[in-house]
TIMI-2910 file (N, C-alpha, C, CB; in pm, 1 decimal, decimal comma, always signed):
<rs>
+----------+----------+----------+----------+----------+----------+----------+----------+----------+----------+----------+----------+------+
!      n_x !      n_y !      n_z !     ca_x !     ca_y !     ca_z !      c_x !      c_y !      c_z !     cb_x !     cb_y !     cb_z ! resn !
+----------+----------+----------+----------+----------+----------+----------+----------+----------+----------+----------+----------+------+
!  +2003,2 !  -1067,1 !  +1722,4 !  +1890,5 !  -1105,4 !  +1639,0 !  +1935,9 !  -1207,1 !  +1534,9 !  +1828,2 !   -981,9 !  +1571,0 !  Unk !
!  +1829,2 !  -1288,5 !  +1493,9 !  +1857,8 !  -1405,0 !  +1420,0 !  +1881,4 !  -1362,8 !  +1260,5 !  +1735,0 !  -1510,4 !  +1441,4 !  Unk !
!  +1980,3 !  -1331,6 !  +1184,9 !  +1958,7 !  -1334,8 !  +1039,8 !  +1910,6 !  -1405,6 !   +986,8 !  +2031,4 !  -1332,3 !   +978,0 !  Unk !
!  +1835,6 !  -1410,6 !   +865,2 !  +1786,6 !  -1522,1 !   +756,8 !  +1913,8 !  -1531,7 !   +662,2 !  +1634,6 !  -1473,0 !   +661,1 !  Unk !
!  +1876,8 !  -1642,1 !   +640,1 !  +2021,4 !  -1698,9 !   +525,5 !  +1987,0 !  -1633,1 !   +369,9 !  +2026,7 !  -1920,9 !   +500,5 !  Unk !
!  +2028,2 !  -1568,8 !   +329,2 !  +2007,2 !  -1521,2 !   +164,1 !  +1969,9 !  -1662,1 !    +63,6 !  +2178,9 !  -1441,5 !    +97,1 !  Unk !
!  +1872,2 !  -1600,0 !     +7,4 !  +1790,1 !  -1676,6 !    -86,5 !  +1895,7 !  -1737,6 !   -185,5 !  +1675,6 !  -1582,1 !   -162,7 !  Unk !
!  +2030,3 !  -1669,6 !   -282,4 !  +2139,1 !  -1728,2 !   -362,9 !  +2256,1 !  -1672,9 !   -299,6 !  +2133,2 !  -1696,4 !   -517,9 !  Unk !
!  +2376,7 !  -1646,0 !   -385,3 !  +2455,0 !  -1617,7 !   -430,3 !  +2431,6 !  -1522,6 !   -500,6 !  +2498,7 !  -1691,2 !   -465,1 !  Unk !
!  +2354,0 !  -1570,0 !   -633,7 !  +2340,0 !  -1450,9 !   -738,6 !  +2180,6 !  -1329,2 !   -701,6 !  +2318,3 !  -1549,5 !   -918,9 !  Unk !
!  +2113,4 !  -1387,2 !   -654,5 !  +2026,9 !  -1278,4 !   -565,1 !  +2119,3 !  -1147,8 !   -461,6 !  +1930,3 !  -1387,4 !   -445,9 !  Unk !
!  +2169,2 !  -1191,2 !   -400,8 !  +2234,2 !  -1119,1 !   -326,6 !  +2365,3 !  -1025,2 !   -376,4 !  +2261,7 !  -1204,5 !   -237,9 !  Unk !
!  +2430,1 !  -1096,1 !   -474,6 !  +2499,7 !   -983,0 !   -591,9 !  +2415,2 !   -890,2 !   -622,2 !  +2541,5 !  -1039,1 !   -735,6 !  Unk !
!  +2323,1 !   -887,0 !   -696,3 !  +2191,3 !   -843,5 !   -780,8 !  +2123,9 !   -726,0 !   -681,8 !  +2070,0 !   -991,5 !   -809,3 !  Unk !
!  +2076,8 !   -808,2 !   -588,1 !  +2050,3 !   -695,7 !   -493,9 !  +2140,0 !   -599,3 !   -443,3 !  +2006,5 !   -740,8 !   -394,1 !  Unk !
!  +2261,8 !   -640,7 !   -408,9 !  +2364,6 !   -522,7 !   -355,3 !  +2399,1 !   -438,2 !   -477,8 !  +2515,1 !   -585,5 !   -285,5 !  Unk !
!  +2447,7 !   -519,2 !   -594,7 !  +2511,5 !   -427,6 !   -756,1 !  +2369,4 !   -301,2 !   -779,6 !  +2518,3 !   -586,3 !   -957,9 !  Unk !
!  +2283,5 !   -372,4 !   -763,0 !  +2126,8 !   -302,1 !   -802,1 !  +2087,0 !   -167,5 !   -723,7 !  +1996,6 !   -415,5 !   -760,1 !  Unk !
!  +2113,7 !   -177,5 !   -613,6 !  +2038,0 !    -75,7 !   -519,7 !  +2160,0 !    -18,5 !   -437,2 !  +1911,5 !   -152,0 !   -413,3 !  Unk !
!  +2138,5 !   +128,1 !   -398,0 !  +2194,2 !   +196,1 !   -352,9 !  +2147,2 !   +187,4 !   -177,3 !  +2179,4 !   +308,6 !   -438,1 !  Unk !
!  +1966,5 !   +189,9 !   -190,7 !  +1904,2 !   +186,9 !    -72,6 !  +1813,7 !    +71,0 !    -99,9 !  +1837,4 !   +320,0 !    -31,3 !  Unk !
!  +1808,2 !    +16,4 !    +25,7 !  +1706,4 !   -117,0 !    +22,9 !  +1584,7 !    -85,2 !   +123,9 !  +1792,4 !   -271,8 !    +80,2 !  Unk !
!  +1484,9 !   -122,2 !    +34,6 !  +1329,6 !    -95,3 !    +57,6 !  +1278,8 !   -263,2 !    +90,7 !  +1241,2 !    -12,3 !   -107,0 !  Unk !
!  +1138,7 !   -311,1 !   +164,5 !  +1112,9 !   -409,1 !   +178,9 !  +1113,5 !   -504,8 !    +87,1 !  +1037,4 !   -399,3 !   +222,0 !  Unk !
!  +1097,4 !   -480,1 !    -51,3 !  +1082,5 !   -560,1 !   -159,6 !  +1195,5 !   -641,2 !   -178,2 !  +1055,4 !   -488,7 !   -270,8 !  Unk !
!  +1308,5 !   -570,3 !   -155,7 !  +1411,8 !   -577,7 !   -165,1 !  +1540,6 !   -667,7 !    -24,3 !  +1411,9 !   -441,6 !   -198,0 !  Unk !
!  +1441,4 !   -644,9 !    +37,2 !  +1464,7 !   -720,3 !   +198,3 !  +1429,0 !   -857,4 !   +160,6 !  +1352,1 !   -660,5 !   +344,4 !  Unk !
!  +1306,9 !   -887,6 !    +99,3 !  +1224,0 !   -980,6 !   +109,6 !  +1287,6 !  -1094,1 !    -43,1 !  +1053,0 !   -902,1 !   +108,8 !  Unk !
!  +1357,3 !  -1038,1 !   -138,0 !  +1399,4 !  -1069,6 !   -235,2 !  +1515,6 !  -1154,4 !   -222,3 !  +1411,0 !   -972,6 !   -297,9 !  Unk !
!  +1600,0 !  -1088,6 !   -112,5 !  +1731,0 !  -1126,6 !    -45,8 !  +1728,5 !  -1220,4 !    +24,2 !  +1785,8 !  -1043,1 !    +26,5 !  Unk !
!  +1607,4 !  -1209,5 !    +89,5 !  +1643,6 !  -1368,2 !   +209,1 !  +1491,6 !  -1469,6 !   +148,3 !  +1619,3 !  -1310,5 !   +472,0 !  Unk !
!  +1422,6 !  -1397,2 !    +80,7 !  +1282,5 !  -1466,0 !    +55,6 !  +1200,4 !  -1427,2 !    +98,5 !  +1258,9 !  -1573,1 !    +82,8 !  Unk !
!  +1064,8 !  -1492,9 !   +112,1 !   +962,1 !  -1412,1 !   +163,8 !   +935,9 !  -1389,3 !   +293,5 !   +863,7 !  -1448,2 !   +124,3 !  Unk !
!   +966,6 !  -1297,2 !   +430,1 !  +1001,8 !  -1315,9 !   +545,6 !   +846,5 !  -1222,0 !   +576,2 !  +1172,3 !  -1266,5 !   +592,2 !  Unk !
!   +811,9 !  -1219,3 !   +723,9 !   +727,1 !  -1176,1 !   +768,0 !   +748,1 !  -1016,8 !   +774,7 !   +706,9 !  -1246,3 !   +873,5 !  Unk !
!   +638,9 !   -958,1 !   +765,3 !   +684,2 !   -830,8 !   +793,1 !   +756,1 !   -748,0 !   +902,3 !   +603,4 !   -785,9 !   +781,3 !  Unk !
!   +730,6 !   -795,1 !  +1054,1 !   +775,4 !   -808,5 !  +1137,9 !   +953,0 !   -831,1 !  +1120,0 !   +692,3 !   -895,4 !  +1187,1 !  Unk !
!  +1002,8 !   -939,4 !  +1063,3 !  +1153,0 !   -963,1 !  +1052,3 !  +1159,6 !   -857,9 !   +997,7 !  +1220,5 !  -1080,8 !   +982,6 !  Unk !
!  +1134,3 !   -817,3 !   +872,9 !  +1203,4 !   -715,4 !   +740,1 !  +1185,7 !   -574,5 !   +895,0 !  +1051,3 !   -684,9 !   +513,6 !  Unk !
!  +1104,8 !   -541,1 !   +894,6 !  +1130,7 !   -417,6 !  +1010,5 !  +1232,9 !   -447,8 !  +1107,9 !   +999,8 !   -385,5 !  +1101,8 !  Unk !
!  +1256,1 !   -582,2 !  +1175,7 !  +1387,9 !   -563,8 !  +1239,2 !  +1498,5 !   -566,2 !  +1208,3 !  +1405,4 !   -616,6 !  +1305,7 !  Unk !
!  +1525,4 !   -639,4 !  +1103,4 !  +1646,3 !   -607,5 !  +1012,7 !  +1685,1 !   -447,4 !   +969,3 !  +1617,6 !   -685,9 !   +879,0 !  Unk !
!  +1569,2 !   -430,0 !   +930,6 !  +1568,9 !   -263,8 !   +900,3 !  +1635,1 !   -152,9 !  +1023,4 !  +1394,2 !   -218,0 !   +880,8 !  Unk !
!  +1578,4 !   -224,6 !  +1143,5 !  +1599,6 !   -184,1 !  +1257,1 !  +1741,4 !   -149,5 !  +1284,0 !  +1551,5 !   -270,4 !  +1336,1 !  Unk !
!  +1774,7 !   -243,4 !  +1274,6 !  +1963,7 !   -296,3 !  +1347,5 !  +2025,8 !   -204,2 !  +1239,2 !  +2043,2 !   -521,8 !  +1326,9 !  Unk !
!  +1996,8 !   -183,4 !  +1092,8 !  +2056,1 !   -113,5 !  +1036,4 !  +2045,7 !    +30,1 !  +1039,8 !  +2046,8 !   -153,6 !   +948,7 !  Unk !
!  +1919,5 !    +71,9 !  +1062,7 !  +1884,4 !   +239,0 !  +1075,1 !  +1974,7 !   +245,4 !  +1206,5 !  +1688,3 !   +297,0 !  +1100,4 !  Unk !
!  +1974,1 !   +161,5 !  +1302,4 !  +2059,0 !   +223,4 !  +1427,3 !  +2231,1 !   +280,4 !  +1412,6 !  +2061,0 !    +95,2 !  +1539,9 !  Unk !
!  +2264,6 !   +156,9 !  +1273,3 !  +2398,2 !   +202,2 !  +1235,7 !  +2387,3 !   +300,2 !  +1161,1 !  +2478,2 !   +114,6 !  +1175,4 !  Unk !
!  +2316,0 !   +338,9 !  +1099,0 !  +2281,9 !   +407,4 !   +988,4 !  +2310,8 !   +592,0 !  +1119,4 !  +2075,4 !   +339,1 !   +902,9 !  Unk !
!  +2238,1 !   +598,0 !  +1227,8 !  +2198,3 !   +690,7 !  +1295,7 !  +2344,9 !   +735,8 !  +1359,7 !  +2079,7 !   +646,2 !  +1389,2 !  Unk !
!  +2415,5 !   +604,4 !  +1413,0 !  +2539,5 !   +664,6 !  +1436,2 !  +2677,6 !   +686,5 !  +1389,0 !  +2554,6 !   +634,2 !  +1507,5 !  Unk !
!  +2603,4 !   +631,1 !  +1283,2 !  +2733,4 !   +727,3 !  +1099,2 !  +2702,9 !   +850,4 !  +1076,7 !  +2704,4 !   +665,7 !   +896,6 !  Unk !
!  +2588,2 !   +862,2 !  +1115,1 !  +2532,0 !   +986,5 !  +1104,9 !  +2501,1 !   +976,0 !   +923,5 !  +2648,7 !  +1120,4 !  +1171,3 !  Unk !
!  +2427,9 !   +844,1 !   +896,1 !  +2451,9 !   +840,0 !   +722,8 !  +2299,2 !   +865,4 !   +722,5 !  +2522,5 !   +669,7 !   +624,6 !  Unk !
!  +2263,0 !   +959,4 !   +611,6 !  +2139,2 !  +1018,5 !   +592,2 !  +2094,2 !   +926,5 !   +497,1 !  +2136,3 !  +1165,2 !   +550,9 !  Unk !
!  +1947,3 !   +871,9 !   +468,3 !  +1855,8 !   +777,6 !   +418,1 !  +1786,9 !   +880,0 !   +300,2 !  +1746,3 !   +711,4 !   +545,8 !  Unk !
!  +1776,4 !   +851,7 !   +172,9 !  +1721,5 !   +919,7 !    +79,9 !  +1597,5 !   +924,5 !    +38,0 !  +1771,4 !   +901,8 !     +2,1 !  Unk !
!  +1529,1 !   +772,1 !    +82,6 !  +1419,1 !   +705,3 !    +95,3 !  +1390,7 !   +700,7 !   +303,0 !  +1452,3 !   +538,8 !     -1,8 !  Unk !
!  +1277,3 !   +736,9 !   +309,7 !  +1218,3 !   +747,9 !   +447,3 !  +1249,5 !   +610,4 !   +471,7 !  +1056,2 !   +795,1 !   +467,0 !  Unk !
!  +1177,7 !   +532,5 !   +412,6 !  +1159,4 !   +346,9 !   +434,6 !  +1277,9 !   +271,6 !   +413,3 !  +1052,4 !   +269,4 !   +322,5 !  Unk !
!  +1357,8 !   +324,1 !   +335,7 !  +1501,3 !   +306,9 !   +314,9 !  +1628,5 !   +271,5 !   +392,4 !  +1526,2 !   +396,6 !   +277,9 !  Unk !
!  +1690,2 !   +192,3 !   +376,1 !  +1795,5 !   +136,4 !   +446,7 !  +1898,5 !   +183,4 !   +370,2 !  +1793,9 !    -10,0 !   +465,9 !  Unk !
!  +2044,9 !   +188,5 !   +331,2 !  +2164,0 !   +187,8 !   +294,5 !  +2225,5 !    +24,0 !   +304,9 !  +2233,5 !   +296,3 !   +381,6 !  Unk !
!  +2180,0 !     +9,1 !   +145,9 !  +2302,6 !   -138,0 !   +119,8 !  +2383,6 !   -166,8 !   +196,5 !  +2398,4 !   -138,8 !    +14,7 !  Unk !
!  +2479,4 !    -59,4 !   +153,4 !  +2653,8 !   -152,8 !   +202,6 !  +2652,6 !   -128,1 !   +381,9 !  +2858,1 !    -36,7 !   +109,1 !  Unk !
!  +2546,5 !    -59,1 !   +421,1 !  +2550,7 !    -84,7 !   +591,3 !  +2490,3 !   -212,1 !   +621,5 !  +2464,0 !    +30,2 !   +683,7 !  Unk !
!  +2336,3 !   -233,7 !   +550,0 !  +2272,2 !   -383,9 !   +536,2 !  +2345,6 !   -502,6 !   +564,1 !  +2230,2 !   -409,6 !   +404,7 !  Unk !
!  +2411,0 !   -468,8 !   +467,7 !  +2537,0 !   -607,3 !   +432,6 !  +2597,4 !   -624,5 !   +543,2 !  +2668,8 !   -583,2 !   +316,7 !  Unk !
!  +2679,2 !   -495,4 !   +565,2 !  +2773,0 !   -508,6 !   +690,3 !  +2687,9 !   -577,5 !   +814,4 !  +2831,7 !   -348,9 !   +738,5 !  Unk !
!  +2629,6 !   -519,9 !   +825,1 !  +2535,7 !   -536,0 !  +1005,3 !  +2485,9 !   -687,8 !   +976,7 !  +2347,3 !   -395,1 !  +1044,9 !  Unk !
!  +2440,2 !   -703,7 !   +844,9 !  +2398,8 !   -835,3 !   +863,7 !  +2459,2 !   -990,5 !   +816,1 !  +2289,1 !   -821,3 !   +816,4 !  Unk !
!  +2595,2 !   -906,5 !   +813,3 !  +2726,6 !  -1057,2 !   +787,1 !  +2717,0 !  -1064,5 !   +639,5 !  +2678,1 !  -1253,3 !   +866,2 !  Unk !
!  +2674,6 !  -1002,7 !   +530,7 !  +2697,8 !  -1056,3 !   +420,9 !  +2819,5 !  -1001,2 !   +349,4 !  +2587,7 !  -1048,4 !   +351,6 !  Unk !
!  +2915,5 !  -1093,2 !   +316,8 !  +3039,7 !  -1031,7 !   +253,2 !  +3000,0 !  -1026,6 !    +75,8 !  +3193,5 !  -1142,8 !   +295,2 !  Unk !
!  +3046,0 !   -910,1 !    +33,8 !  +3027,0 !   -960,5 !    -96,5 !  +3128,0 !  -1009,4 !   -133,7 !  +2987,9 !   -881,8 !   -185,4 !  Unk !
!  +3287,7 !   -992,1 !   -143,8 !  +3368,8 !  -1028,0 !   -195,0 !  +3399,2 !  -1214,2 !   -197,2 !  +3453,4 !   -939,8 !   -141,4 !  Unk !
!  +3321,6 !  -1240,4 !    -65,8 !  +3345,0 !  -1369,2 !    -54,0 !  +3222,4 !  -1433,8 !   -135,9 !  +3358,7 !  -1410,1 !    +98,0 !  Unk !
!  +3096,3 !  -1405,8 !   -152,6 !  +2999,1 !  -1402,2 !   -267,9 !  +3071,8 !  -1417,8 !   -396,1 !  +2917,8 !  -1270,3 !   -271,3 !  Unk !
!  +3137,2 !  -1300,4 !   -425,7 !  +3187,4 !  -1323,7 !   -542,6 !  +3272,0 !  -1382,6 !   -580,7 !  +3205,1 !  -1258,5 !   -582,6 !  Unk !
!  +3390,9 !  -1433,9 !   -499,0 !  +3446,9 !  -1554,9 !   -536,0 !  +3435,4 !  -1669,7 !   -539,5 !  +3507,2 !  -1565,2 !   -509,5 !  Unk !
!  +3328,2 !  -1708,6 !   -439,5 !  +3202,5 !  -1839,3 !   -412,2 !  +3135,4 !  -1885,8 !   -588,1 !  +3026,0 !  -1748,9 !   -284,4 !  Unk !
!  +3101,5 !  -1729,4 !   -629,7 !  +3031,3 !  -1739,1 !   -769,0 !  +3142,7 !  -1787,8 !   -847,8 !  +2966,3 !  -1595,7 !   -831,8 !  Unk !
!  +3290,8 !  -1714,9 !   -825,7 !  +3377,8 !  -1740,1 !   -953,6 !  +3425,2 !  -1906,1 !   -916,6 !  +3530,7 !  -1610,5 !   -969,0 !  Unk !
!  +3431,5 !  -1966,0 !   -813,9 !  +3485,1 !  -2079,2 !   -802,9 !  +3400,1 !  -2205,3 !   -891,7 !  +3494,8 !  -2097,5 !   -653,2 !  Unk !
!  +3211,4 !  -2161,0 !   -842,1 !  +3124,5 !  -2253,0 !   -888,0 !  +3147,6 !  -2249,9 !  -1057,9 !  +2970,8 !  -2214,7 !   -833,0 !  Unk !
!  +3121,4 !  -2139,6 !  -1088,6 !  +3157,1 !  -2123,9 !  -1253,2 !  +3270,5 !  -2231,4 !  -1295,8 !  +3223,1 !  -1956,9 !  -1290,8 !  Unk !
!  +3375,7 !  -2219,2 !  -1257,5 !  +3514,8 !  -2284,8 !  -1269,1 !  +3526,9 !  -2403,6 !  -1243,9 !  +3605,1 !  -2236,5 !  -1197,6 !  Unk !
!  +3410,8 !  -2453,0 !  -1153,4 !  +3393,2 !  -2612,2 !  -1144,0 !  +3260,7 !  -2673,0 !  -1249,4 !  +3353,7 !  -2651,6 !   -965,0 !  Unk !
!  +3229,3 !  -2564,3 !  -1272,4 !  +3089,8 !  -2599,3 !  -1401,5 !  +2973,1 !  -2633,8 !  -1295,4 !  +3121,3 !  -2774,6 !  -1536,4 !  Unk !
!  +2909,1 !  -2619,7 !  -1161,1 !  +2824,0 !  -2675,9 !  -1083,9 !  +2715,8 !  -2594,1 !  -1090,0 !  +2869,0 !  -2700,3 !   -960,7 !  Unk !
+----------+----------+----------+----------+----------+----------+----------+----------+----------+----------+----------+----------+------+
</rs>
């Protein structure tokens, strides 16, 4: 499945530092405003990892962040040094 590209840098900190579980608002915040259709398949690919961690969802509608991330290529660490480099060049 096709990922959407994240809306920043600092969105996508924000959203991962912020939330434990990610809800559509929060789907939609991350990459922008996507159809409802995408945000459910994204959701998708992750509840499947989610099912064979056997990692329990606290929120019904709810996803788990740091699986999100994983399944859907976003590193944070490389985020966050992306952020510390731009800072350091003043851009």
């Amino acid at each position: 499945m096709y990922i959407p590209t994240i809306t920043s840098i600092e969105t996508a900190l924000k959203v991962f530092y912020e939330n434990a579980e990610l809800g559509n608002r929060e789907i939609k915040e991350l990459f922008g405003s996507r159809s409802s259709a995408t945000v459910a398949k994204l959701k998708k690919l992750v509840k499947a990892e989610m099912g064979k961690r056997e990692m329990p969802s606290f929120g019904f509608y709810k996803i788990n962040t740091a699986i999100a991330f994983e399944i859907w290529g976003i590193n944070i660490a490389d985020l966050e040094q992306r952020r510390k480099k731009i800072k350091e060049l003043s851009l």
